[in-house]
C-alpha positions in Angstrom: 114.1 -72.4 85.4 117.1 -73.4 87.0 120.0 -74.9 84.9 121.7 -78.2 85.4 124.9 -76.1 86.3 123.8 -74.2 88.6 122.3 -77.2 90.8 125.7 -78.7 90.8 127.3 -75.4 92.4 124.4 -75.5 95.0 125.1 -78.8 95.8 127.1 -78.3 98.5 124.6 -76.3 100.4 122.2 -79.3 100.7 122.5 -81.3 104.2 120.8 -85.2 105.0 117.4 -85.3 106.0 117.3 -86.4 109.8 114.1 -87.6 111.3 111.9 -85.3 113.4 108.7 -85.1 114.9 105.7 -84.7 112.9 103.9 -81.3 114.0 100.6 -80.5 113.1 99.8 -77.0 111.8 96.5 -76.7 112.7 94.2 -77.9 115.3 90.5 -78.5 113.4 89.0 -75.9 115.2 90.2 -72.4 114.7 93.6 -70.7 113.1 95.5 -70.4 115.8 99.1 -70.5 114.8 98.1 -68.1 111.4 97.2 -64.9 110.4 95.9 -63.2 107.8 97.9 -60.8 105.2 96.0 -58.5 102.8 92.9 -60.0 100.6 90.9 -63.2 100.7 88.4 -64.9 103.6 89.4 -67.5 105.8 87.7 -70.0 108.2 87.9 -72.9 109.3 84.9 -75.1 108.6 84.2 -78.9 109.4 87.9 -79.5 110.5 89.5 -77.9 107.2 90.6 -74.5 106.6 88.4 -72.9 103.7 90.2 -70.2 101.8 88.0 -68.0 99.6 88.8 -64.8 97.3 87.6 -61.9 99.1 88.6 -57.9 97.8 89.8 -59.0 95.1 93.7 -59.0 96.4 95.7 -61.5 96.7 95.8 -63.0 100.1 97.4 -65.2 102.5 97.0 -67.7 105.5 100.7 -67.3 107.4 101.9 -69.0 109.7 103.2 -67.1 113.3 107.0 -68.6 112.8 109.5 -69.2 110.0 110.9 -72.3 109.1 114.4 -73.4 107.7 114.5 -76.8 106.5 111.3 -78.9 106.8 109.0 -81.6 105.0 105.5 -80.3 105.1 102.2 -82.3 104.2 98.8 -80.9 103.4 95.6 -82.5 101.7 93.4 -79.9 99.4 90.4 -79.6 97.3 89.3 -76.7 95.0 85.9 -76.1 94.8 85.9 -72.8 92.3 88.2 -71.6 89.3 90.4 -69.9 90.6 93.9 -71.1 91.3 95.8 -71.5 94.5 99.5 -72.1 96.5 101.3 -73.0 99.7 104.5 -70.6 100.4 107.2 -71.6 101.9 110.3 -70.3 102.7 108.5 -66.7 102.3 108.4 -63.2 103.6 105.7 -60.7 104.1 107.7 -57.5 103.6 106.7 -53.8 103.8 107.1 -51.6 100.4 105.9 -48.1 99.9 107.4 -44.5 101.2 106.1 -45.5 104.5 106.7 -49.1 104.3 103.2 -49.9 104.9 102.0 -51.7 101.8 102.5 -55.7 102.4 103.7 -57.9 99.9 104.5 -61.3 99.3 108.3 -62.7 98.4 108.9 -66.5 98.6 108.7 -69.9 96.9 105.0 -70.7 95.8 104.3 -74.3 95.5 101.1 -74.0 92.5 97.7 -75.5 93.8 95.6 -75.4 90.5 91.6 -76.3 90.0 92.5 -78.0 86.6 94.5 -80.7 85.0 98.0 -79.7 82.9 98.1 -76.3 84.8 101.3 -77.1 86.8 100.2 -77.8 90.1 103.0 -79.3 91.8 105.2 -76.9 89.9 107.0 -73.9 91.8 107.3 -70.0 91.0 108.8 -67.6 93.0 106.2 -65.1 93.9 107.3 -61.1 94.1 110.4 -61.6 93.0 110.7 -60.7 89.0 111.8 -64.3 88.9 108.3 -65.8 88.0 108.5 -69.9 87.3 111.5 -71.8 88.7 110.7 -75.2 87.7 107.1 -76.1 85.6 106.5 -80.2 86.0 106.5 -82.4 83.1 103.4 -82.5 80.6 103.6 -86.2 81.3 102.7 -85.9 84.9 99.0 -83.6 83.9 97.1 -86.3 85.0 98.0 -85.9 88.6 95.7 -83.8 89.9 93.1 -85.1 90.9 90.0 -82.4 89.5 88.0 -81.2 92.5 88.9 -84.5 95.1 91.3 -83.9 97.8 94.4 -84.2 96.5 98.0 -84.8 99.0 100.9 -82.4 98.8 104.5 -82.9 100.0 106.7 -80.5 99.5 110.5 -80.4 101.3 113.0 -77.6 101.7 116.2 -79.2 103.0 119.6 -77.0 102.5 119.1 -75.9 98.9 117.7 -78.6 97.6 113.6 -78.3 97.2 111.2 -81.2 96.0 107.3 -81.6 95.4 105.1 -84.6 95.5 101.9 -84.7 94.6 99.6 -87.6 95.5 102.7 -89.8 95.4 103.9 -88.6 92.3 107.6 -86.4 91.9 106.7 -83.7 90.3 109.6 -81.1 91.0 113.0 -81.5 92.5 115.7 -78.9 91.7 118.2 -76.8 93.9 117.7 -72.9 94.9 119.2 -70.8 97.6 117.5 -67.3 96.8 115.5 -68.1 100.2 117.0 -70.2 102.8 114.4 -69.7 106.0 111.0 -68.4 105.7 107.2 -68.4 106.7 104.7 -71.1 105.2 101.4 -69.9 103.4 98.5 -70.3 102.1 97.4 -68.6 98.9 94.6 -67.1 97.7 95.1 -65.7 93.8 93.7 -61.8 92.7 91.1 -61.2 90.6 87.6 -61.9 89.6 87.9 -65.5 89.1 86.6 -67.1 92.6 88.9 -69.3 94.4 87.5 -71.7 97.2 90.1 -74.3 98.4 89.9 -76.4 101.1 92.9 -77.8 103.5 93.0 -80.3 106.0 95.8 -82.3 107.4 98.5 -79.9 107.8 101.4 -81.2 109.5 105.4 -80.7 109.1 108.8 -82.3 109.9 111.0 -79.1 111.4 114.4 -80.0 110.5 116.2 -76.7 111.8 119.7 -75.9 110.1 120.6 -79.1 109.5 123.6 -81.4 110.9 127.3 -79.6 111.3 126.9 -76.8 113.5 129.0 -75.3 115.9 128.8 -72.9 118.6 131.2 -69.7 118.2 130.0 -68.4 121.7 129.5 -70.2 125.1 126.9 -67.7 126.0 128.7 -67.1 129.5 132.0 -65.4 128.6 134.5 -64.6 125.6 136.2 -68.5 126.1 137.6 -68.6 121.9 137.5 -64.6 121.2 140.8 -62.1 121.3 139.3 -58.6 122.1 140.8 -55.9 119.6 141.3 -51.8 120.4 139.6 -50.2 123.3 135.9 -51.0 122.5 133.6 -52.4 125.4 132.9 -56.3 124.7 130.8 -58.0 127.3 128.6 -60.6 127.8 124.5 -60.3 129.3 122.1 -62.6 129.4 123.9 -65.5 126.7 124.5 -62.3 124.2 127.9 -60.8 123.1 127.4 -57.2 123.6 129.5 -54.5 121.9 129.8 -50.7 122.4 131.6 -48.0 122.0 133.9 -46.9 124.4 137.3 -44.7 123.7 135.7 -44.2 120.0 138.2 -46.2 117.7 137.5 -49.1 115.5 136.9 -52.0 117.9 137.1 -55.8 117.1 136.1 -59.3 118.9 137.6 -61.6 116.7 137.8 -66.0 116.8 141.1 -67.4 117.9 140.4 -70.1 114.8 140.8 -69.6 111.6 138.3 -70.4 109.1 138.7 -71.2 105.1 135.6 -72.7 103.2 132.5 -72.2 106.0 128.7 -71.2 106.6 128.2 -68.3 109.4 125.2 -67.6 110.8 124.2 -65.0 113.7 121.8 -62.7 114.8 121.9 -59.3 116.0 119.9 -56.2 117.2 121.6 -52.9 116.7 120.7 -50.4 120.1 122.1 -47.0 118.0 122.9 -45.6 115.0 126.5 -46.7 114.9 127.4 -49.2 112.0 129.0 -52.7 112.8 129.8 -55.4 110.5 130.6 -59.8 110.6 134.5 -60.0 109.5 135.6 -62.8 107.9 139.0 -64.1 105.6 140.9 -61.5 108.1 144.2 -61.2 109.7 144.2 -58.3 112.3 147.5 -56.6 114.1 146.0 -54.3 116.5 142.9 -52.8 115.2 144.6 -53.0 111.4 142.1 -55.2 109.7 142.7 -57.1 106.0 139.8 -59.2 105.4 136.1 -58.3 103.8 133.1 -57.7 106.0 129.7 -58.5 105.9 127.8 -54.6 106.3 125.8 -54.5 109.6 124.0 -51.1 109.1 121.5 -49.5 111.1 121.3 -46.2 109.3 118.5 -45.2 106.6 121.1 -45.9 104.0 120.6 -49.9 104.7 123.2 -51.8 103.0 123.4 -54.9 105.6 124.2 -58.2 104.5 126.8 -56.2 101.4 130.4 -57.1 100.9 133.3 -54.4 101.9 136.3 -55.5 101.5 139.3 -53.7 104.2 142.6 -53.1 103.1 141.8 -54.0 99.7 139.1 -52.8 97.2 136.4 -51.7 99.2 132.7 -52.1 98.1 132.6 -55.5 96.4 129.0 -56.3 96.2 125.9 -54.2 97.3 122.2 -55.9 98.8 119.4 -56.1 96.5 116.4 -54.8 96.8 114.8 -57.6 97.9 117.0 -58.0 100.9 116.9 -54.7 101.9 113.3 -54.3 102.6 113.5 -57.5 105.3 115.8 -55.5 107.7 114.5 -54.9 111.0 115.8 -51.7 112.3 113.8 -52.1 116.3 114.3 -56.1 116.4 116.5 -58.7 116.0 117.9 -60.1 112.2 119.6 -63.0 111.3 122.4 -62.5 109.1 123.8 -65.5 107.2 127.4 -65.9 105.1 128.2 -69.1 102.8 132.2 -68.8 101.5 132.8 -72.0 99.5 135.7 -71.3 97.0 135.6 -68.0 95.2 132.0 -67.5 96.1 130.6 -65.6 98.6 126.7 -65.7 99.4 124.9 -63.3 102.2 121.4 -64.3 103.5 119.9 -61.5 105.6 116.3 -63.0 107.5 116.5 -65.8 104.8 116.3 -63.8 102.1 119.9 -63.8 99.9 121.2 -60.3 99.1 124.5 -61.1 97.6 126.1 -63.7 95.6 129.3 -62.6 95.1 132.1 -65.0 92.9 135.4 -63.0 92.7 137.7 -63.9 89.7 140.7 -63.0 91.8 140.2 -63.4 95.6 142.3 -61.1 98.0 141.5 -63.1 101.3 140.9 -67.0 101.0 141.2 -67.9 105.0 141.3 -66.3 108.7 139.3 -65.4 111.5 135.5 -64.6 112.0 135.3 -61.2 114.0 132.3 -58.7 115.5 133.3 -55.6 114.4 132.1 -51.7 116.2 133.1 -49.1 114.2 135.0 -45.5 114.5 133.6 -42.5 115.9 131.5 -43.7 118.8 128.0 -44.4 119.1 128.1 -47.7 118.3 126.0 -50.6 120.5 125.4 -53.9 118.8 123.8 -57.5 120.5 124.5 -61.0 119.3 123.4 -64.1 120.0 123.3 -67.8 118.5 126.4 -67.4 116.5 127.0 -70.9 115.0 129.4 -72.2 112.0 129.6 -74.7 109.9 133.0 -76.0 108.1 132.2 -77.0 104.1 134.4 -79.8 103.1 137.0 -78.6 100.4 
């Protein structure tokens, strides 16, 4: 469970709710938009969507694309034992020597057959991290036993709430996941589980109010160009690549102090890269601390090196690590707000970083390729986001 100080240091993070269209999630007939992930049996039967246990496994119901912030609304109904959940803000990542075993990671909002078994309450599945916020013995009652029964549950910035047939049940802030796919969950073992959903529909909210483009996507308008690297732009994405071999930099005219950053890029070869930020450069002499870009098997994208200073500051976790995609594109995230330093890579965080004794508190953003060739790096839809002091 989250403490009360730890919601007031993610408080920042949250943005308004703005309206949006509501978009339904399925169309009564078939499960178009979804696909299935390991165990369990789904169909779609008189206009709902019937989940049942099937090897035994866990399984889940996905949905094709991820979601940032959102307000989602479903109806279910259990008709068995066994117990139940929506994901949200999830990820089905690949474990295993060959990274061919699927697994779960994510917020799991609890669907439960019985009363006073914390439906409504949300645990964060795969992650060691187990229950996040249980809701109050009071609210028990809520649930309506094996009727349909209306969830809402909204993700906006870090701030996460559940409703349940009207009822609050949850609210609390987290920022472990910040963009993910929504589920439905089918639990393991030999209990059955039948639940049925209609109804689906959700509110996309994006990223929230704020943003602002670092790129044009026609030319380098608000970037200085740094050493002899190649910097060019095809097809509305910055493209960098080695050319005479040395460190190379594209770097933002502005200066930037308290901040969100968020890109994406697709790495063509082997050669490592990295997001600068809190730097000052004088040629290709950097002093500032870099969010890893790494291609290689050694995978520590989304870590904290700081140049001309103390080097490795913070390392990805686990977690993070196994959402990289080596042959596609990833979206790589950086939250400086004070002392604190946060990295989201494909919505997953993989560091939170607060240094007693900062070296770098301000300067530019900049795309860094680095020494000894070989390098090729795309990026598009750079945006960033100032945080009020």
């Amino acid at each position: 469970m989250r403490t009360w100080a730890l919601l007031v240091a993610l408080a920042f993070w949250a943005a308004p709710v703005t309206a949006a269209e509501w978009q339904p999630l399925f169309n009564d007939k078939d499960l178009s938009g979804w696909r299935e992930v390991l165990g369990g049996k789904w169909s779609v039967q008189g206009g709902t969507i019937v989940g049942e246990s099937g090897d035994g496994r866990y399984g889940w119901l996905v949905t094709d694309r991820p979601y940032r912030d959102f307000i989602l609304e479903l109806d279910f109904k259990t008709e068995a034992p066994g117990n139940s959940g929506v994901q949200f803000r999830s990820h089905v990542v690949r474990e295993g020597p060959e990274r061919d075993t699927p697994r779960m990671k994510g917020y799991q909002a609890e669907v439960s057959p019985a009363r006073g078994d914390n439906s409504g309450g949300v645990y964060d599945e795969g992650t060691g991290r187990g229950w996040l916020v249980m809701p109050a013995p009071e609210l028990a009652d809520t649930l309506k036993e094996g009727q349909w029964n209306h969830y809402r549950i909204s993700a906006v910035g870090t701030h996460i709430k559940t409703e349940l047939n009207g009822v609050k049940m949850v609210e609390f802030g987290d920022d472990r996941s910040v963009l993910g796919i929504i589920a439905l969950q089918v639990h393991s073992g030999e209990t059955p589980v039948r639940v049925r959903w209609r109804n689906l529909r959700l509110q996309d909210l994006g990223y929230g109010p704020g943003w602002q483009p670092l790129f044009n996507g026609r030319d380098l308008a608000g970037w200085t160009v740094h050493g002899d690297e190649k910097w060019t732009v095809d097809d509305g994405m910055i493209v960098g690549e080695s050319g005479a071999g040395g460190y190379g930099y594209l770097a933002t005219k502005q200066k930037y102090r308290d901040f969100q950053v968020r890109v994406k890029f697709k790495c063509d070869a082997e050669g490592n890269s990295g997001l600068f930020f809190h730097s000052t450069l004088d040629g290709t002499d950097i002093r500032g601390v870099q969010a890893e870009i790494d291609p290689t098997p050694r995978n520590l994208n989304a870590g904290l090196y700081e140049s001309g200073g103390r080097g490795w500051l913070a390392q990805p976790n686990e977690d993070a690590r196994t959402l990289m995609r080596f042959d596609d594109w990833n979206e790589l995230w950086v939250t400086c707000k004070g002392n604190r330093t946060v990295t989201h890579l494909n919505g997953f965080r993989a560091v939170d970083s607060t240094d007693p004794e900062p070296q770098f508190t301000d300067g530019v953003i900049a795309l860094q390729l680095h020494s000894g060739g070989g390098a090729k790096v795309r990026w598009k839809e750079l945006y960033v986001r100032e945080l009020a002091e």
